[in-house]
N, C-alpha and C positions, 0 to 999 in steps of 0.2 A: 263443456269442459273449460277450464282455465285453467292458469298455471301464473306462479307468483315466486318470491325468492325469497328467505328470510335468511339471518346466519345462525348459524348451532354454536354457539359457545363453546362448547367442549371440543369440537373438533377444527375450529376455526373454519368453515366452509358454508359454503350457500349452499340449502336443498329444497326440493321442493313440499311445504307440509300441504295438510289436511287442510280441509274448509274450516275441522275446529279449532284447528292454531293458528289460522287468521281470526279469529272473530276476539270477540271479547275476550276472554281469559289471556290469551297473549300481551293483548294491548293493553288492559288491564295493570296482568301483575309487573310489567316493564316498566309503564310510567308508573305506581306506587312505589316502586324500587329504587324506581332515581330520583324522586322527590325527598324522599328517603338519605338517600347519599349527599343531598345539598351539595351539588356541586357542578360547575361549567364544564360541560364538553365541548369545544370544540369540534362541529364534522367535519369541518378541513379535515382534520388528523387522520378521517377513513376513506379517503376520498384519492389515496396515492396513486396518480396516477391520471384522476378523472380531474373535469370539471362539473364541480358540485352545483354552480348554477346555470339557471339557461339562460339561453341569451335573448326570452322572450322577457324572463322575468327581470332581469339588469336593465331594461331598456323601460320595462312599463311598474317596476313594482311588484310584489307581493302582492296586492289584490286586483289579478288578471279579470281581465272581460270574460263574462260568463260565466266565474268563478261561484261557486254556491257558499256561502255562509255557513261553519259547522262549526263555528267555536259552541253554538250551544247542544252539539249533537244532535241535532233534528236532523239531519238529510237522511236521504232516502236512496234506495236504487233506482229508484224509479225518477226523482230529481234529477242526476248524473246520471242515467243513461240517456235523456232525452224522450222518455217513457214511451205509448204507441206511438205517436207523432214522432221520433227521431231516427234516424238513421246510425250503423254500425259505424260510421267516421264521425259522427258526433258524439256518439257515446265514449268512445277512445279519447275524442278530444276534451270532454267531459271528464275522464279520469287523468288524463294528462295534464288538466289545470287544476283539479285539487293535487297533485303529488307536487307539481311546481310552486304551488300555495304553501307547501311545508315550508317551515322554519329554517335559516341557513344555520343557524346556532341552537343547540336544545339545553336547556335552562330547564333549574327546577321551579320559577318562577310561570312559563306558558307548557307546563308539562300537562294541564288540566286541559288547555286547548287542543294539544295536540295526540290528548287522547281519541279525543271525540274526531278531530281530523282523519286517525290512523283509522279507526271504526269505520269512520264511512270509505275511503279510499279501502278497506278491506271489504265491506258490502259490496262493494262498486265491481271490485277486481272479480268479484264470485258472481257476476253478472255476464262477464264476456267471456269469450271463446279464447283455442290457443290463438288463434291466428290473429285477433285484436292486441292481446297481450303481446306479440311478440314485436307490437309497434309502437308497443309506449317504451320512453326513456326513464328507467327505473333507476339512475342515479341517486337523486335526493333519495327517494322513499327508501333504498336499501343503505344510507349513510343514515340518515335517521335510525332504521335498526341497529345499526352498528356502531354509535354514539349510545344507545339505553342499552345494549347489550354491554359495551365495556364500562359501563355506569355498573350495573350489579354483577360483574367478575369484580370491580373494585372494592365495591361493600363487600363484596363477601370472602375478601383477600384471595385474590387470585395473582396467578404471577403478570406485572404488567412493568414494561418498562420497552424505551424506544430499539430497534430492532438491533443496532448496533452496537448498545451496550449502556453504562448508566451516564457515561461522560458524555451523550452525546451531544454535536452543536451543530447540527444539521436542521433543527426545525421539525414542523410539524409533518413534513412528510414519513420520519420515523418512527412514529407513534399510531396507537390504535390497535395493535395488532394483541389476537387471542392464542396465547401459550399454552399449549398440551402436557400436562408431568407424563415423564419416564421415570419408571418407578421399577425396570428390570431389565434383562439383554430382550428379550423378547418385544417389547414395545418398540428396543430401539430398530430390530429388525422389521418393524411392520413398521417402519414412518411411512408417510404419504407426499407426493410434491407439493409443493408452495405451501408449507404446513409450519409453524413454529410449536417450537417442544423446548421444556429445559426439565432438569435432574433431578428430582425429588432427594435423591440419595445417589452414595457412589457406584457404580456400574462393572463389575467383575466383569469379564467377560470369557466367556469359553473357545470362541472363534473370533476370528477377524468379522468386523464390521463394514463391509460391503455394499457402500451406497450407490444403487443404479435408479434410483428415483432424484427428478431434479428437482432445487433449490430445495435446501433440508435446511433449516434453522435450528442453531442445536445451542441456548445459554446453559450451562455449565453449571451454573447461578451453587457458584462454589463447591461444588463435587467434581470427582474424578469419572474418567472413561478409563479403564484399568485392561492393557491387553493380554492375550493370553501367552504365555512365556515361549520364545521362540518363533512367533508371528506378530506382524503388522496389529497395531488397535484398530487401523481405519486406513481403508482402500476409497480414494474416489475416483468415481465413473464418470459423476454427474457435477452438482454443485450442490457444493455447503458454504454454509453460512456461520462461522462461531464465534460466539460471542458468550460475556460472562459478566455478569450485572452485580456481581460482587467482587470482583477485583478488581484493585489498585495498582495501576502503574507503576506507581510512586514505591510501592515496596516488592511487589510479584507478588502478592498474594493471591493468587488464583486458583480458580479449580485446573485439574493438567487434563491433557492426554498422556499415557504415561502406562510404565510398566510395574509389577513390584518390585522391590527391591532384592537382589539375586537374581530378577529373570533376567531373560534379551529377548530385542525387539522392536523394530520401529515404529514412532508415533503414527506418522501420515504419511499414507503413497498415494498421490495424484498421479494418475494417468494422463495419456496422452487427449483425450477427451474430457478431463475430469478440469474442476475450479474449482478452487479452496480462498475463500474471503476468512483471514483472521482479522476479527474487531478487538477483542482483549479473550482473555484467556490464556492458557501454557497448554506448550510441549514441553515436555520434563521429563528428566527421569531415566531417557529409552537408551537402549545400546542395541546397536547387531554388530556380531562379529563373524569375519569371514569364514565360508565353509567350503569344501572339496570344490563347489560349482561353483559362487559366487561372492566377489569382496566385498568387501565390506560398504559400503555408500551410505547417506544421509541419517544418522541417531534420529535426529527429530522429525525432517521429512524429508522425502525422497518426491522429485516431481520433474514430469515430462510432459506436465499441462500447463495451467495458467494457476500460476497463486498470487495472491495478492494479500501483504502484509500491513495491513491498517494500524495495529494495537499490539498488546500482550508483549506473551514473554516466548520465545524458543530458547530454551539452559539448560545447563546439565545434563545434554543427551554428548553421548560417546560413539565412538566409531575404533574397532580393534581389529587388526592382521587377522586373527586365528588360522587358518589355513593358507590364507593368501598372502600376498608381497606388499600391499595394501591398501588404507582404510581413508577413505576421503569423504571431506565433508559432514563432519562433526554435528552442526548443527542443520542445516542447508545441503543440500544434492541438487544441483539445477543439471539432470541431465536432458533436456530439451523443450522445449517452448519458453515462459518467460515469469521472471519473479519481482515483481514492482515492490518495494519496502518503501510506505510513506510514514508508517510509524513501527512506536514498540521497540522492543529490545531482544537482541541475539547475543544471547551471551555466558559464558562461563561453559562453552561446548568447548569438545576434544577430540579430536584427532589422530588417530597415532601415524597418521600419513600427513597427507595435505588439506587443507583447509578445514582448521577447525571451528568458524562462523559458517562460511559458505564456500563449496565448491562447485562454480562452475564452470564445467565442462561441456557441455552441447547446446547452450541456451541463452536469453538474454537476460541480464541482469539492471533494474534499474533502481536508484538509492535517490530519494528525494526526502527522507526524512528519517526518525528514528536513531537508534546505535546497537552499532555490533561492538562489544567489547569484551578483553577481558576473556580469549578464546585464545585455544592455542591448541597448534600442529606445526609441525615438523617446518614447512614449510607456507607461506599463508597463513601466520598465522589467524589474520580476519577473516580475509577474502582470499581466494586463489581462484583464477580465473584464466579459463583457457580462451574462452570465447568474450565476445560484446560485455562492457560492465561501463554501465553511465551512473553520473555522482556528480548530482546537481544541491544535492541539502545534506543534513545529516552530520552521523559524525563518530569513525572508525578508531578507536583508541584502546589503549591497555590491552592488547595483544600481543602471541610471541609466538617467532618462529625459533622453535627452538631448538633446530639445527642447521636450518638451510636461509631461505632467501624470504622478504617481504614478512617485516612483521607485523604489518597493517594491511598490506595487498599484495601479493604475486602475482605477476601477469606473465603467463611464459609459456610456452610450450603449444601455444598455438597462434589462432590469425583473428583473435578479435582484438580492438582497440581498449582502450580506460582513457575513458572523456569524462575529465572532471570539472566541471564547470563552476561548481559552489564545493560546502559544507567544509569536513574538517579531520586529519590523518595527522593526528596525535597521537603521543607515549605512547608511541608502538616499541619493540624490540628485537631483530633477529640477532641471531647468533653470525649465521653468513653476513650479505650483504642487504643491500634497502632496509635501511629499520621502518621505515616509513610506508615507499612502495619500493618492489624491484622492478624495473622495465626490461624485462627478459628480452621475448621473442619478436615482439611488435612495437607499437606505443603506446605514451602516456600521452594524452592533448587536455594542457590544463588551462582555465579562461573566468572569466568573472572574477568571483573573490576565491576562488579555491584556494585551502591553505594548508600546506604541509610542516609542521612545526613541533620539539621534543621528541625526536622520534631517536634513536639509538640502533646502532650498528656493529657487530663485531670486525668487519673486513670493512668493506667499501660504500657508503653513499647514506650516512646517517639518515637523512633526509628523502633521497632518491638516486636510486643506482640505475644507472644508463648501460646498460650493456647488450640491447636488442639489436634488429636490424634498423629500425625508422627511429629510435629513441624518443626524445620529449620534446614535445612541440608546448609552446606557451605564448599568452597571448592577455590582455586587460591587466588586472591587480593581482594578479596569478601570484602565489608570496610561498618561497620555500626559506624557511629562516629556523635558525634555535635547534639544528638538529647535530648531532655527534657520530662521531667512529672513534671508539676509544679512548673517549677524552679528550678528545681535539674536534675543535668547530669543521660537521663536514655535513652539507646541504646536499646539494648536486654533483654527482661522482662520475663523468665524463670517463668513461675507458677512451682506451686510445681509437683516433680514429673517427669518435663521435662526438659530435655536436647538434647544440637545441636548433630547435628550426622555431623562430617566431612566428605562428599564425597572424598575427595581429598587432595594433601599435600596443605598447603596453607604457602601463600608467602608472605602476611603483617606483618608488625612488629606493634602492638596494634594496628587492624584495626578494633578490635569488642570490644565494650566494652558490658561486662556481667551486670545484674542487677539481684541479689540471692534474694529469698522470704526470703531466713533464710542464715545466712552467718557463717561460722565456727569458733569457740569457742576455750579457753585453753580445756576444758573441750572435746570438740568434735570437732576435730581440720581441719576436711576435708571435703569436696563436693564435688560430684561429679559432674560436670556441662556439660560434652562433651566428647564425646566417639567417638570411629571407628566405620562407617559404616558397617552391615551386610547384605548384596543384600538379596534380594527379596521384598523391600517394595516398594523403587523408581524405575521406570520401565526403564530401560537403563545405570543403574549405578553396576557399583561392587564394590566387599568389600574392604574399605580400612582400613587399621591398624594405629591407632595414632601412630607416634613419637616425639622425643623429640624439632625438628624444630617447628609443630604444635603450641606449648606451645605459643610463642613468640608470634602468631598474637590476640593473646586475653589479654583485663585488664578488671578491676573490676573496675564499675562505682564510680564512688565518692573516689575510694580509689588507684586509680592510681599509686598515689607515697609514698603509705603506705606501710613498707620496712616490716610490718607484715601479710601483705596478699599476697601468693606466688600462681602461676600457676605452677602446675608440672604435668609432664608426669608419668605414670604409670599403668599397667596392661591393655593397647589398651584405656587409659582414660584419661584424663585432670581433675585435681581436685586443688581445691582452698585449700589452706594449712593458720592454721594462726599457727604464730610465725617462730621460724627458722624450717627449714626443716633439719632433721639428713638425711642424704645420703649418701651410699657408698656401696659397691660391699659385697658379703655376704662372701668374704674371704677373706678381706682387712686386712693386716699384718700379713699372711704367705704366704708361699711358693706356693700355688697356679700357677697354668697356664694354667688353663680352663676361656675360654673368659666369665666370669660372669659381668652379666648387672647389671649395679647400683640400686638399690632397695631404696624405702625412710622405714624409721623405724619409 
């Protein structure tokens, strides 16, 4: 007996064939095929994962010791096993140096050679036992098949493109791979793990799509997944993979996950075990709305697993009361595990509650790329976040809360943090307070270049409204500017009682502008508006101590260039002063020579 691997094209998988689909006829019509195709493959490309060469042959060369000569097809079994005279570890070692002998590149140029190579290493293999075989490194020889295989899916137009989508710039590790068509619900119900499949055509479906097999690869490749009216398109268990080889970023032209028009129903429900990789591709389209048992949550997707948003488009899914009090999370439902957005776009979702980009409520949220825009709910209108939301890239804009608070971000009503370190909280608009973000219940902790700017407010904190317990910590080029309340320049909206805490030294020169409930008087000449941080509140930050650089990156809204309201340093504080400030060392005009710090009086 022996036992060998080849890949099935159609199904993308290794099996084990017959003696006659090793011998001739395979090797054969393979290399005629791609000689045929004119054209470089690369087997890097199939090799994800492995290393394609060994580390006998990097060191000595393609023409190993003991290696048999078969460019001209003459070897034999009896050559490469060692014939009577060798032993079952020579014979092994024998097939193990012509598979090491394959080519690291397959060209139509040595496809003649490596016909006659494959021949004998096929003779060879039909020579040994399982237990031989299961000793040789079958790398090379099974990327070799897998280079002449995606050679003739190419000629003969097959779907082929890198696993991620067609932008990809990842390299050769995302290429190579053999695509299955769906061509009914039925196919999509019998996929198989670690399998790629894309859409012949668009996909009605009668039932929810229920994936408990892992890693499902599903390009879209411009058709629709259509669910049935009043349930979910797609439930995951396990992990998918979507991606869409025909759409453009650039405009959303994509194939969706999606309902008809007049149904309800949600695009995607990850579970708590399930992961969802969106490359490009749309959710579109979906609404659910609340019934006697349960509200309304996530139009596009609803998840309490791990997803992860690379590409595409999540828009136009809806979120409506009907029975209940209300409908959150428009676009996004994060209720539990975690939702990374590095790319793509969330946008032109709805809410008739709170957050109509993303709501999250039990999970973690993290923004390093992409935009949510151009959503709106009630409240949030981008983001509404009860729990952890980090925002290091990216860039949150053209949202409206349009009747409550944060029209770019609400953060309120629970105990996670909004740590923005980069990107950008643009023309946003609530009707309440924060056009930009609200800092409800907890904090904002803003650092790098993060930038808060045009954002619009009806009541209080054009820019950012402070009305939590810990309010806004800032720290590096941290920049809140250019934002309004009513037509009057209002940045940062301090309620009474609060003030920023500086994480860090900071480096702009007027990049926040302050907005006081009560601003200081002849009479009461000072405010205190911003202090040194003392660790233990924010979880990863220590103490820092205001100085006098500090002052420089903050002005006073509307009063900017009013030569009577001064920012001064003092006692680890920042306080607004009105009139002149008396300054000067407490032993100024004598003899002193103790380094005493200037004190204001």
């Amino acid at each position: 007996m022996y036992k060998e691997w080849i890949y099935d094209i159609r199904n993308n998988r290794r099996k084990a064939p017959t003696k006659e689909e090793l011998m001739k006829k395979r090797v054969l019509s393979l290399c005629m095929a791609f000689v045929l195709s004119f054209s470089m493959m690369p087997m890097t490309a199939f090799a994800e994962g492995t290393d394609a060469v060994t580390e006998q042959q990097e060191t000595q060369g393609s023409e190993l010791p003991g290696t048999v000569d078969t460019t001209d097809g003459s070897a034999t079994v009896e050559d490469i096993s060692g014939g009577n005279a060798g032993t079952k570890d020579a014979a092994v070692e024998a097939v193990q140096a012509l598979i090491d002998a394959l080519p690291e590149e397959v060209t139509a140029e040595n496809a003649d050679g490596l016909q006659a190579q494959l021949m004998a290493i096929d003779e060879a293999l039909a020579a040994l036992d399982e237990a031989q075989t299961a000793r040789l490194n079958m790398t090379r020889l099974e990327n070799v098949y897998a280079a002449l295989n995606v050679a003739v899916a190419a000629q003969a137009g097959e779907h082929q493109h890198p696993f991620c989508g067609k932008n990809c710039t990842d390299g050769e590790d995302h290429y190579g791979q053999i695509w299955t068509a769906i061509n009914k619900e039925e196919d999509l119900k019998n996929v198989i793990a670690n399998r790629y499949y894309y859409l012949n055509t668009d996909i009605k479906l009668t039932e929810t799509w229920e994936i408990t097999v892992d890693k499902i690869y599903i390009c879209l490749n411009g058709h629709d997944i259509i669910g049935p009216n009043g349930s979910d398109t797609i439930i995951v268990n396990k992990q998918l993979r979507l991606v869409d080889c025909k759409g453009d970023s650039t405009d959303g032209e994509y194939g969706k996950i999606t309902h008809n028009s007049g149904e309800n129903g949600r695009g995607v429900k990850v579970n708590k075990d399930g992961i969802l990789y969106m490359y490009s591709g749309a959710i579109s389209g979906n609404t659910v709305v609340g019934n006697d048992t349960t509200s309304a949550a996530g139009g596009g997707v609803w998840s309490n697993g791990k997803f992860c948003m690379c590409g595409g488009a999540i828009s136009g899914n809806t979120v409506e009361k009907g029975n209940k009090e209300s409908a959150t999370g428009g676009g996004v439902f994060v209720d539990g595990g975690t939702f990374e957005m590095t790319g793509g776009r969330i946008f032109q979702n709805t809410a008739e509650s709170s957050g109509g980009g993303i709501a999250n409520i039990n999970g973690y949220v993290t923004m390093t790329g992409g935009e949510i825009a151009q959503n709106k709910g009630t409240s949030g209108g981008g983001v509404y976040a009860k729990k952890n939301f980090t925002m290091s890239g990216g860039k949150i804009s053209n949202n409206e809360a349009t009747t409550g608070d944060g029209g770019g971000v609400c953060q309120t009503g629970g105990s996670g943090h909004f740590k923005m370190s980069g990107g950008e909280i643009s023309n946003n608009t609530a009707a309440g307070s924060g056009g930009g973000v609200q800092a409800g219940s907890y904090v904002l902790l803003m650092s790098g270049d993060a930038k808060i700017s045009g954002n619009k407010a009806g009541v209080n904190g054009g820019g950012v409204n402070v009305s939590g317990s810990y309010g806004l910590g800032v720290a590096g080029a941290a920049s809140v500017l250019g934002n309004s309340c009513n037509g009057k320049v209002n940045n940062v909206y301090l309620s009474a009682g609060k003030t920023i805490q500086i994480t860090g030294e900071l480096t702009g020169i007027k990049s926040i502008g302050v907005t006081l409930p009560t601003l200081p008087t002849a009479e009461n000449n000072s405010v205190v508006f911003a202090n040194g941080y003392n660790s233990g509140v924010f979880s990863g930050y220590n103490s820092y101590s205001v100085n006098e650089s500090d002052a420089a990156a903050f002005s006073i809204d509307g009063y900017e260039d009013d030569t009577n309201y001064n920012v001064r340093y003092g006692g680890d504080n920042l306080k607004l002063y009105y009139g002149k400030v008396h300054r000067h060392t407490v032993c100024v005009g004598t003899n002193c020579t103790d380094s005493h710090a200037e004190v204001i009086w």
